[in-house]
C-alpha positions as CSV (number, residue, x, y, z in Angstrom):
1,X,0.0,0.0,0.0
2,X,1.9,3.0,-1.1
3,X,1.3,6.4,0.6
4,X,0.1,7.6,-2.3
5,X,-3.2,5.9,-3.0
6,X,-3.9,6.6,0.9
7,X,-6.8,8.9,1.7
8,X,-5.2,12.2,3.4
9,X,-7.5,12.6,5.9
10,X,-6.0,8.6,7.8
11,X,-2.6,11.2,7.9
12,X,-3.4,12.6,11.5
13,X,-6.9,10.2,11.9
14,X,-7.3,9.3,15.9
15,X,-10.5,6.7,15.7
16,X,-13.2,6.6,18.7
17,X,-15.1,3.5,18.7
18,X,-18.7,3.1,19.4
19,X,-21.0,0.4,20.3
20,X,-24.0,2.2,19.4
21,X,-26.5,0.4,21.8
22,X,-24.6,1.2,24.5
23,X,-23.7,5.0,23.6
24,X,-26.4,7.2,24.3
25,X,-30.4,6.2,23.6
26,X,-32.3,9.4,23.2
27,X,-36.0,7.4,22.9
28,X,-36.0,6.1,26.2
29,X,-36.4,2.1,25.3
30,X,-32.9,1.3,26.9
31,X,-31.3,1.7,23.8
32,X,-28.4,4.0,22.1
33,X,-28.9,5.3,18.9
34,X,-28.2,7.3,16.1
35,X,-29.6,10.3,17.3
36,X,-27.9,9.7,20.4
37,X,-24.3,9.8,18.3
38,X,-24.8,12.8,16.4
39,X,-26.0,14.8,20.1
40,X,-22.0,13.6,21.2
41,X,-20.4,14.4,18.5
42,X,-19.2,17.5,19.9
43,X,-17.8,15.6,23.0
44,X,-15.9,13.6,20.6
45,X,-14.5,16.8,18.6
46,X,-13.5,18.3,22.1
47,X,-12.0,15.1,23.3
48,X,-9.6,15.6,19.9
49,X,-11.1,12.2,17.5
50,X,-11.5,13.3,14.6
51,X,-13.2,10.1,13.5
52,X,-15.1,7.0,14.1
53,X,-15.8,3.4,13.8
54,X,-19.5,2.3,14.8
55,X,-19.7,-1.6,15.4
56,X,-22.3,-2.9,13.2
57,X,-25.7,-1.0,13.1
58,X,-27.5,-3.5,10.5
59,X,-30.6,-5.0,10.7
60,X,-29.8,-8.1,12.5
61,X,-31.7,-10.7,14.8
62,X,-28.8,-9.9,17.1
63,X,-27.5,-13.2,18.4
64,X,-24.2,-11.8,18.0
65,X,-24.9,-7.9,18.9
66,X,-25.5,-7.5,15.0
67,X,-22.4,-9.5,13.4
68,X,-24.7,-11.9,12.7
69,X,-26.5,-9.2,9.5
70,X,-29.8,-10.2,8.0
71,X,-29.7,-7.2,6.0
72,X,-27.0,-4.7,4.6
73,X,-29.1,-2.3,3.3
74,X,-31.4,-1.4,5.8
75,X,-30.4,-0.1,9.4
76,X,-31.4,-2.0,12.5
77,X,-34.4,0.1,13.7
78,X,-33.5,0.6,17.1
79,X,-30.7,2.7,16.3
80,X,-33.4,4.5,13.7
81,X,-33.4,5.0,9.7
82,X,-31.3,4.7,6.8
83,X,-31.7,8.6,6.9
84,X,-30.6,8.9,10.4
85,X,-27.5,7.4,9.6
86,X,-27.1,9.4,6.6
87,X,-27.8,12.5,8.7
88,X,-24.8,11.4,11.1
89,X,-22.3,11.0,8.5
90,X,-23.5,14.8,7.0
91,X,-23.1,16.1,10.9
92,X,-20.2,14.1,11.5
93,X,-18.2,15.6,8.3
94,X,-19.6,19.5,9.3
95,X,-17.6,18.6,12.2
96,X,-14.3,17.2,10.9
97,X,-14.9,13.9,11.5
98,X,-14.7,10.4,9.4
99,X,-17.0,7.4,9.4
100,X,-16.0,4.0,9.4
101,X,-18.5,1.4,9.4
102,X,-18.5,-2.0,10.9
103,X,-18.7,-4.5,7.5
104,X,-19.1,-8.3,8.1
105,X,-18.4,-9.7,4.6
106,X,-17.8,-13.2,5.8
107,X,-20.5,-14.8,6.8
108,X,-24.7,-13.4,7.8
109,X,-27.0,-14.2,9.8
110,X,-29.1,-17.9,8.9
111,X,-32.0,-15.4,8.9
112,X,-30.5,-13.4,5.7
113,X,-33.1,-14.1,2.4
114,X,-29.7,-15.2,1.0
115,X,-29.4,-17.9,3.1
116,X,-32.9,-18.6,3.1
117,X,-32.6,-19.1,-0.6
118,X,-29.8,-21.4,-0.2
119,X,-31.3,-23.5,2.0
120,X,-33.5,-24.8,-0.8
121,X,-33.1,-28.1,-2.6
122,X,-33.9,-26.3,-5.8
123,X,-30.7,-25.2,-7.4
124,X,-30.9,-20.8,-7.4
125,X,-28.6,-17.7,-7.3
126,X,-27.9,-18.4,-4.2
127,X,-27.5,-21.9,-4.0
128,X,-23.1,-21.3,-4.2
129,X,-23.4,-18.0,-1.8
130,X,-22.6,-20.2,1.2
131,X,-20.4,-23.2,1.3
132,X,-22.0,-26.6,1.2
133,X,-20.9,-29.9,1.7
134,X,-22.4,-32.6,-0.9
135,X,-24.3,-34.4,1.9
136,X,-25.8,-34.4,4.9
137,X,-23.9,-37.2,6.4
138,X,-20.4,-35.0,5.8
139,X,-19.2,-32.1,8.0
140,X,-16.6,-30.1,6.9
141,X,-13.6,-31.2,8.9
142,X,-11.8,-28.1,10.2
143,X,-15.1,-26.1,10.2
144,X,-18.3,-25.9,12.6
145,X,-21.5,-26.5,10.7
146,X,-25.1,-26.2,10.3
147,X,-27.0,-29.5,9.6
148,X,-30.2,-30.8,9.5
149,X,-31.8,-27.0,9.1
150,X,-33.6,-27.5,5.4
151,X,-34.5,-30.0,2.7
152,X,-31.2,-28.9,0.8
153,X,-28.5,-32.4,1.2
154,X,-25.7,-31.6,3.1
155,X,-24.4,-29.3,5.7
156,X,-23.4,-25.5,6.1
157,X,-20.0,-24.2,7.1
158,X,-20.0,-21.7,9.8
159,X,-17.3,-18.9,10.4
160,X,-18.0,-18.3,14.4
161,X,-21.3,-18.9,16.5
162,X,-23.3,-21.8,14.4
163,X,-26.0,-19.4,13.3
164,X,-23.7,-17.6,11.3
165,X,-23.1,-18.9,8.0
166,X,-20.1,-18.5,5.9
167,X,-20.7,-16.6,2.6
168,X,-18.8,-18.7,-0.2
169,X,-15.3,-17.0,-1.6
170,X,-14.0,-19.9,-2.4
171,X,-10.8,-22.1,-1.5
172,X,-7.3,-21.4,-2.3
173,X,-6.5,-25.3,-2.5
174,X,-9.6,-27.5,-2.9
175,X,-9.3,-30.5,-2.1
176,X,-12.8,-31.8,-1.9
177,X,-15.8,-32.1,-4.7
178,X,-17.6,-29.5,-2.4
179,X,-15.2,-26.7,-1.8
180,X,-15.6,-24.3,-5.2
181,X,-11.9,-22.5,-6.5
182,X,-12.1,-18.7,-6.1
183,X,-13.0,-18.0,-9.3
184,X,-16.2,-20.3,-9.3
185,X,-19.4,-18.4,-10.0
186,X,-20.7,-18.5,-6.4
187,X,-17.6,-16.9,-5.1
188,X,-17.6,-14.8,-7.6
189,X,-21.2,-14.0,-6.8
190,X,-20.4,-13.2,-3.3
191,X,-17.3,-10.8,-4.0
192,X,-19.8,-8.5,-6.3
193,X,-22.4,-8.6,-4.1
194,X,-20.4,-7.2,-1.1
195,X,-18.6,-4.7,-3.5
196,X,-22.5,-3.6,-4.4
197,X,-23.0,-3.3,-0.1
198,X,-19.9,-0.9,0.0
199,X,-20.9,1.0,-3.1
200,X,-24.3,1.7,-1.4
201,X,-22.6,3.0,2.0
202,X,-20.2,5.0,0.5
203,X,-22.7,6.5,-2.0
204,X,-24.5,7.6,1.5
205,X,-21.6,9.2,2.9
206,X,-19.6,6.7,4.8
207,X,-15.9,7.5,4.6
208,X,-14.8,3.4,4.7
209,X,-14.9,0.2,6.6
210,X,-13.2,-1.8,9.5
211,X,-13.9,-5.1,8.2
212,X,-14.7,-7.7,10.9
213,X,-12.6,-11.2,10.0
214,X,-10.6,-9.7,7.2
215,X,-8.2,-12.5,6.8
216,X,-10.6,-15.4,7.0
217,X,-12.6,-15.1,3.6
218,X,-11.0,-17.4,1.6
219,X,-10.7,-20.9,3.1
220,X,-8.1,-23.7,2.5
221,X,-5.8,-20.7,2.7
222,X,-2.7,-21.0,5.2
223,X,-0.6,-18.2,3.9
224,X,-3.2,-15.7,3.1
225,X,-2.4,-15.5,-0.5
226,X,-6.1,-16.1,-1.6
227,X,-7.7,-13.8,1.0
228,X,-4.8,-11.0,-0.3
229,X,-5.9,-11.2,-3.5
230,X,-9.7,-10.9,-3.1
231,X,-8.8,-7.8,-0.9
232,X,-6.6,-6.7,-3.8
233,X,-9.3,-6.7,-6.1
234,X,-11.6,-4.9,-3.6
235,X,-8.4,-2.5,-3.5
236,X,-8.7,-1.8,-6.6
237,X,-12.5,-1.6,-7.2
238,X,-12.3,1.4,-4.1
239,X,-9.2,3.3,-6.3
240,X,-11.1,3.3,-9.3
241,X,-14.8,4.4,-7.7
242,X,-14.4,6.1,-3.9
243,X,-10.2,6.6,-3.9
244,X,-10.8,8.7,-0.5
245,X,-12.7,5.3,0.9
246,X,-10.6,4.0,3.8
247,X,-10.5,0.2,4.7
248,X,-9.3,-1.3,8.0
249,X,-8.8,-4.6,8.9
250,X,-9.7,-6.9,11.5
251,X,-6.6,-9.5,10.8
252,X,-3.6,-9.3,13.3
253,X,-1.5,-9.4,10.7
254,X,-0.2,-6.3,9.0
255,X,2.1,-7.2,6.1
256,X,-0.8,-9.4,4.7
257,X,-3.5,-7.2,5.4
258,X,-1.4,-4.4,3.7
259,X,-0.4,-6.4,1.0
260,X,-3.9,-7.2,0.2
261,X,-4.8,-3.2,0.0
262,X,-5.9,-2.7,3.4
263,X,-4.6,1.1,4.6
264,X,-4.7,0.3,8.6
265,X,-4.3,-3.8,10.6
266,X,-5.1,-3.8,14.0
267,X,-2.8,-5.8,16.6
268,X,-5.5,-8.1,18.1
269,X,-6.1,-9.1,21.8
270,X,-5.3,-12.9,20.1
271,X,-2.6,-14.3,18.1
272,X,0.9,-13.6,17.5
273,X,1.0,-9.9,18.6
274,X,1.6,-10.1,22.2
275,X,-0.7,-7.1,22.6
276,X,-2.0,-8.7,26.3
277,X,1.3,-8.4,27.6
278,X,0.8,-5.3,27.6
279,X,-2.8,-4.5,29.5
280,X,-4.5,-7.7,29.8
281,X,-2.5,-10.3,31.5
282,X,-1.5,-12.0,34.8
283,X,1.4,-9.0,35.6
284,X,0.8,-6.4,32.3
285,X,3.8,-4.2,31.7
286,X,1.7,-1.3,32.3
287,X,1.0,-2.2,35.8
288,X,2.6,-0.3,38.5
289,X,4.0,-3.9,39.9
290,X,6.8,-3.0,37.5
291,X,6.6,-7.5,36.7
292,X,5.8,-6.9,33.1
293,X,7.9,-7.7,29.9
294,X,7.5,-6.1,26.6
295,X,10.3,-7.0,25.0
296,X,7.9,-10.0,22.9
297,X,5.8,-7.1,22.0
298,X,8.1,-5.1,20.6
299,X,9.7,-7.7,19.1
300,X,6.9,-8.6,17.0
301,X,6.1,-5.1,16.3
302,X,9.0,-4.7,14.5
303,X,8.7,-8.0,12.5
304,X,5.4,-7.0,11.3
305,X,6.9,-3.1,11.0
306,X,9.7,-4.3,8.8
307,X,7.4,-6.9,6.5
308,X,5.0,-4.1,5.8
309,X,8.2,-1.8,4.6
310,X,7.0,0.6,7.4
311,X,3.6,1.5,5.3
312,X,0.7,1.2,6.2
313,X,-0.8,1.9,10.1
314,X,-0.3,-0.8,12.5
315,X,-3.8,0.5,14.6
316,X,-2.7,-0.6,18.8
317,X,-6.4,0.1,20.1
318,X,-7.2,1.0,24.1
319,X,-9.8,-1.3,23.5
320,X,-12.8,-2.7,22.1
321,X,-15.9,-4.6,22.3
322,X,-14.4,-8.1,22.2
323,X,-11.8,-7.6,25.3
324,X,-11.4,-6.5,28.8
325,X,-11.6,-3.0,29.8
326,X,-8.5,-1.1,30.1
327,X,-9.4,-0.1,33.9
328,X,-9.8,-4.2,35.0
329,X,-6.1,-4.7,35.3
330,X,-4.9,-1.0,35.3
331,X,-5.6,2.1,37.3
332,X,-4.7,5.8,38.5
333,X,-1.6,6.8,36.9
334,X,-1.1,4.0,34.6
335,X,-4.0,4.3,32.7
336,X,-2.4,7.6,31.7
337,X,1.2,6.0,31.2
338,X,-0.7,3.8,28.8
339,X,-2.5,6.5,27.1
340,X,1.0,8.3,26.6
341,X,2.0,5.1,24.9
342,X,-0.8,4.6,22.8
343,X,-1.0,8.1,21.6
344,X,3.0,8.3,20.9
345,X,2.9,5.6,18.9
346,X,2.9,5.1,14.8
347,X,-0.1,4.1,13.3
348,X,-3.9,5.9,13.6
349,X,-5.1,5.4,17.3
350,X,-8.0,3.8,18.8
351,X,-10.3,5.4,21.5
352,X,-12.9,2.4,22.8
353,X,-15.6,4.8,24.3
354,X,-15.8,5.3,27.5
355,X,-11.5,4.1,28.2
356,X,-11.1,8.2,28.0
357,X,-12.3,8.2,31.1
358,X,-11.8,5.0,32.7
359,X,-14.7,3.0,32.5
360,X,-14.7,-0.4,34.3
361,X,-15.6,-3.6,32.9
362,X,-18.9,-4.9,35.0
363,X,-18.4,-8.4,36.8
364,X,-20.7,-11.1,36.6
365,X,-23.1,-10.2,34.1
366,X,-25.5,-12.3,32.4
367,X,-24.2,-12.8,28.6
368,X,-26.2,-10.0,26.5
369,X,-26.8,-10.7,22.2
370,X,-24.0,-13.1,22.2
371,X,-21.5,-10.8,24.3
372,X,-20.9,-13.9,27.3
373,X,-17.5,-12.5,28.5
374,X,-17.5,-9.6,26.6
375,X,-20.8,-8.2,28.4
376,X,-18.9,-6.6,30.8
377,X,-17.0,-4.2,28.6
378,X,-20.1,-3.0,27.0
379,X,-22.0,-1.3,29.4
380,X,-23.4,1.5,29.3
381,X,-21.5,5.0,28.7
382,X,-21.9,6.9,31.7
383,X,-22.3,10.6,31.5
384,X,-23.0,12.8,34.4
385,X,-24.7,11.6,37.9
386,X,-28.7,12.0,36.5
387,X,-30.6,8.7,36.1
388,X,-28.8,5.9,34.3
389,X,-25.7,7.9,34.2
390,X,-27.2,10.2,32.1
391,X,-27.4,7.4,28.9
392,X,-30.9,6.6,28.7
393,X,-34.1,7.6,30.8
394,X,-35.7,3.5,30.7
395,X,-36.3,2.3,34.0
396,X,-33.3,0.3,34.5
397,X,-34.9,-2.9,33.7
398,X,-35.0,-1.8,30.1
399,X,-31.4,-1.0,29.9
400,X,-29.8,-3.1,26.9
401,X,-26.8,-3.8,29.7
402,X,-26.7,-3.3,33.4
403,X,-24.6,-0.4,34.2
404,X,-21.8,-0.3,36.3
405,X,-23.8,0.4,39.3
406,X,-20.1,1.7,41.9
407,X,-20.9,4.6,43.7
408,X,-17.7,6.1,42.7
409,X,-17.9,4.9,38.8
410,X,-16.6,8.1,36.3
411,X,-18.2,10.2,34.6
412,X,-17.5,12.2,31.7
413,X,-19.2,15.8,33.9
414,X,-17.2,14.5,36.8
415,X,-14.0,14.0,34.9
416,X,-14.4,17.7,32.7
417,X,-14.6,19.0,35.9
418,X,-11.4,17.6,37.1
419,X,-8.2,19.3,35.3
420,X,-6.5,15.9,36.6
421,X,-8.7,13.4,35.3
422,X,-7.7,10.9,33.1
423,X,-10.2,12.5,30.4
424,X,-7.9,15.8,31.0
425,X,-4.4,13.8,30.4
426,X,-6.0,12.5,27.3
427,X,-6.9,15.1,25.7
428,X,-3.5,16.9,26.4
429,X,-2.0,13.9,24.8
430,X,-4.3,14.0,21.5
431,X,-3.4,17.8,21.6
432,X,0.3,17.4,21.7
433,X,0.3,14.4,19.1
434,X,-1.7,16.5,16.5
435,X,0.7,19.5,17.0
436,X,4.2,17.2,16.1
437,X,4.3,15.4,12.8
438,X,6.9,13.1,14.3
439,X,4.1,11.7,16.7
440,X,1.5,11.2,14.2
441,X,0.4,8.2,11.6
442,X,3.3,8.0,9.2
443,X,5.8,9.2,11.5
444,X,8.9,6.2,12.1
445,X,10.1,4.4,15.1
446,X,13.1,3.3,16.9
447,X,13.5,1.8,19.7
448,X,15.8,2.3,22.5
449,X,15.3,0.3,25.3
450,X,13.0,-2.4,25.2
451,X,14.5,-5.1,27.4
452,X,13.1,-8.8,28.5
453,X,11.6,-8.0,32.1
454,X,13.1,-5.1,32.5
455,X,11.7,-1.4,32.3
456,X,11.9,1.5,31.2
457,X,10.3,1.2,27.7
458,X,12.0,4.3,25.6
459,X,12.2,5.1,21.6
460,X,12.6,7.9,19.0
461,X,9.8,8.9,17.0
462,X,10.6,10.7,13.8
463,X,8.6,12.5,10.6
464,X,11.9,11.0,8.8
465,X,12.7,7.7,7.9
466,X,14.5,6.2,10.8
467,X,17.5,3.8,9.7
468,X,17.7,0.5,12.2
469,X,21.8,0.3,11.1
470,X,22.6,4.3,12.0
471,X,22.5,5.0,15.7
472,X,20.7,8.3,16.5
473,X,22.4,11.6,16.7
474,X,21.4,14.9,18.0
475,X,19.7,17.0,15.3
476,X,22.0,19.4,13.6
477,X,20.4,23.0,12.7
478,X,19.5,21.9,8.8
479,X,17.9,18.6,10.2
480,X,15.4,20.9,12.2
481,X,14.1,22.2,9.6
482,X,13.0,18.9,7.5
483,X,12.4,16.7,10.2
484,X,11.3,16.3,13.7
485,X,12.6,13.6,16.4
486,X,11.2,13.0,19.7
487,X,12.2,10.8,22.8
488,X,9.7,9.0,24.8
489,X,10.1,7.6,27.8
490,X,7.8,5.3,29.6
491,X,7.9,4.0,33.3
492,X,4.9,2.4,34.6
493,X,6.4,0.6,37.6
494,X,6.7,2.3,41.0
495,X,10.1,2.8,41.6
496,X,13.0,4.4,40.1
497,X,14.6,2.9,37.0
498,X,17.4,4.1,34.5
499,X,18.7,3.1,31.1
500,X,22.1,4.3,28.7
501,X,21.6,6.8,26.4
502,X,23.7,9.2,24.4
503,X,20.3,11.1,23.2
504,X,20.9,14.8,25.0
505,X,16.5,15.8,25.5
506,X,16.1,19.3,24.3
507,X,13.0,20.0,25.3
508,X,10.1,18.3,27.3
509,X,7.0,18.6,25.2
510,X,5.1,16.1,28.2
511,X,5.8,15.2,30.9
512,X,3.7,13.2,33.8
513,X,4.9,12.0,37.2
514,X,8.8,14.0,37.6
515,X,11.5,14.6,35.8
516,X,14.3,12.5,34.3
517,X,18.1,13.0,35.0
518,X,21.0,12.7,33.4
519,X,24.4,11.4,34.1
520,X,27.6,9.7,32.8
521,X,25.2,8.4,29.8
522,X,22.5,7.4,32.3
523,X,19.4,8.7,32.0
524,X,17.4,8.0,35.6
525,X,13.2,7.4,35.7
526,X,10.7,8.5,38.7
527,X,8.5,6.1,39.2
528,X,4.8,5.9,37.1
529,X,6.5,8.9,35.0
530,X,6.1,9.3,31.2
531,X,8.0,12.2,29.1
532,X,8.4,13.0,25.4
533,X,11.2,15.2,24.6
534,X,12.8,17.0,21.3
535,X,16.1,15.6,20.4
């Protein structure tokens, strides 16, 4: 993906996610809403996002909070109309901001009239759009399944809960009488048909996608080559009609999502990323235990930095609806250490609503629309102190999930009010990244000190191209006026730490928790401290 065909605006993007039911319902059934988006929109301006991603807001029987679609063209009514959501992209872009939606192009729900269709013996348009196995009596080995549902012989591959379908792309190797080659009519059928979905989206003002399951379209496909060249030909389809159309992809692995045309991969909660060592496991680097290692992550950062020929955004979200709320493992300062991290590194950032102000994840809730452990990090927003916290005016019987009912749980009024809330530290932090190129999307990294169990976690950012071979020098007069390097240094645990460097910091652009010092080449840490300096 060359900078080139990228669409300017992903340059200095910062993403807020929203699950919609849970945002802000401004009919009173329990319910967020469309209506309720556009009235925050402002909030989100002030916060510093300058777009979005809205989890999927399609009509849906909702056994898997709406990734299970029964219809792409039409809105799911609870959140309102097709014109409603039109109406929030319009008010979203009089504001600056972009629109990703939530697309699901592997699989639907077994309500969808495609499926429907499919189901029947009678061969139809449909009959290919899902994968089908020959008979009854054979499962797909390697796949879940639907059997038994229809008078059609044979059984249904499934991508994730078993009312969920697969839509037919094809398979890279066949090796069965059942499983079609990509180019086969009904996987053919199913590529045109979700470029027709897009075309309709972005005809309505939509900006682009995050595409849920990106690199598990095409099956009998180890490597990914298949599933990169169906996006490759989606690339090329988005060039030719909407250039300015962003797509982001729900992978976990960046050189092959960005081979296949994607502009943005997201490091995933799961797989090879080691993302949970840094928030989400048994002693997180970002804990104030100071137990945590992120040399693994780092590690594979790079790997997947280098593959992609540092293009493309590697996306490091706070969050989202699938895992653990920042605040369950960390608190107090190092939520804002980790903010300082996520907002200093390359790539565009990802706000999961609510993590701007340290929303908890609720214990031992009763699943919600497939959610089970994930329930508990999509609760309700919580606003001010009025009813509900301020998201919806239901009794609270009626609310789509219980809220977190702590008499000390945040609030955005509370945390405005406080000049040294979390809320406070990240917007500073949004602030100062928007006003240095070297801290933005495209900007490069090196890293300094990223040692196994060991902290302080330190590296340059640049708006130059940072060689891995050359060590880093202090900038010269000339290099200040083409480029711009910061340091950043990290130090979550509570005690002192220190690490060599020759770097000389110029200038403290942030700081939280001290100051450094400097001696004989040793730079020395105060504990829970972060700091990003001009070198």
């Amino acid at each position: 993906m060359s900078k080139q065909t990228r669409p300017e605006w992903l340059d200095n993007a910062i993403f807020y996610e929203i699950y919609p039911q849970s945002f802000c319902d401004t009919n009173g059934d329990g319910i967020g809403d469309f209506h309720g988006i556009i009235g925050k929109l402002d909030y989100i301006k002030e916060l510093g996002c300058n777009a979005l991603w809205i989890n999927p807001c399609f009509a849906s029987p909702f056994g898997d909070a709406g990734y299970d679609v029964s219809d792409y063209y039409q809105v799911a009514p609870r959140y309102g109309t097709n014109e409603d959501l039109k109406n929030l992209f319009i008010e979203a872009h009089a504001r600056g901001i972009h629109v990703l939606l939530d697309l699901v192009p592997g699989h639907t729900s077994s309500q969808h009239p495609w499926f429907l269709e499919s189901m029947k013996a009678e061969k139809n348009e449909y009959t290919d759009r899902y994968i089908w196995t020959d008979s009854i009596w054979e499962e797909p080995v390697g796949y879940g399944s639907l059997r038994g549902i229809s008078d059609r012989d044979g059984s249904c591959v499934v991508n994730f809960f078993s009312h969920q379908p697969a839509l037919n792309y094809g398979f890279y190797k066949p090796d069965k009488p059942w499983q079609q080659p990509m180019d086969a009519e009904g996987p053919q059928a199913s590529l045109e048909a979700m470029k027709d979905v897009m075309r309709f989206w972005l005809g309505m003002g939509c900006d682009g996608f995050r595409v849920d399951m990106a690199g598990a379209m095409v099956k009998n496909d180890k490597d990914g080559k298949g599933t990169i060249k169906l996006w490759q030909n989606v690339r090329a389809f988005l060039d030719q009609e909407f250039p300015k159309a962003a797509i982001v992809s729900e992978w976990g692995e960046p050189d092959k999502a960005l081979q296949g045309g994607f502009h943005m991969d997201f490091l995933l909660h799961f797989g090879p990323s080691h993302y949970n060592d840094l928030f989400r496991c048994e002693e997180p680097f970002f804990s104030d235990r100071g137990k945590g290692d992120v040399s693994a992550f780092v590690q594979k950062y790079l790997d997947s930095y280098q593959k992609a020929n540092h293009e493309g955004l590697i996306c490091i979200p706070s969050g989202n609806h699938d895992m653990d709320r920042l605040a369950r493992s960390l608190h107090g300062d190092n939520l804002k250490i980790a903010f300082a991290f996520l907002l200093s590194m390359p790539g565009a950032p990802f706000i999961y609503y609510g993590d701007e102000i340290g929303m908890r994840y609720v214990e031992g809730l009763t699943s919600v629309e497939g959610g089970y452990n994930r329930t508990g990090s999509r609760s309700p927003m919580q606003w001010d102190e009025t009813t509900n916290a301020g998201f919806s005016s239901a009794s609270k019987e009626k609310l789509y999930i219980c809220m977190d009912e702590s008499a000390d749980r945040p609030t955005v009024a509370a945390q405005m009010a406080d000049e040294a809330s979390l809320y406070h530290e990240v917007q500073r932090l949004i602030r100062i990244r928007q006003s240095h190129p070297a801290l933005q999307n495209w900007g490069d990294i090196q890293f300094l000190h990223a040692e196994k169990e060991s902290y302080p976690l330190a590296y340059v950012r640049s708006s130059q191209s940072l060689s891995e071979n050359e060590p880093l020098k202090k900038m010269t007069d000339s290099d200040e006026k083409s480029a711009e390097k910061i340091l950043v240094i990290l130090n979550p645990a509570n005690c002192e730490v220190s690490f060599a460097c020759d770097l000389e910091p110029k200038e403290c652009i942030y700081s939280m928790g001290g100051e450094i010092k400097k001696e004989s080449g040793m730079v020395q840490i105060p504990p829970r401290f972060a700091g990003f300096y001009l070198i």
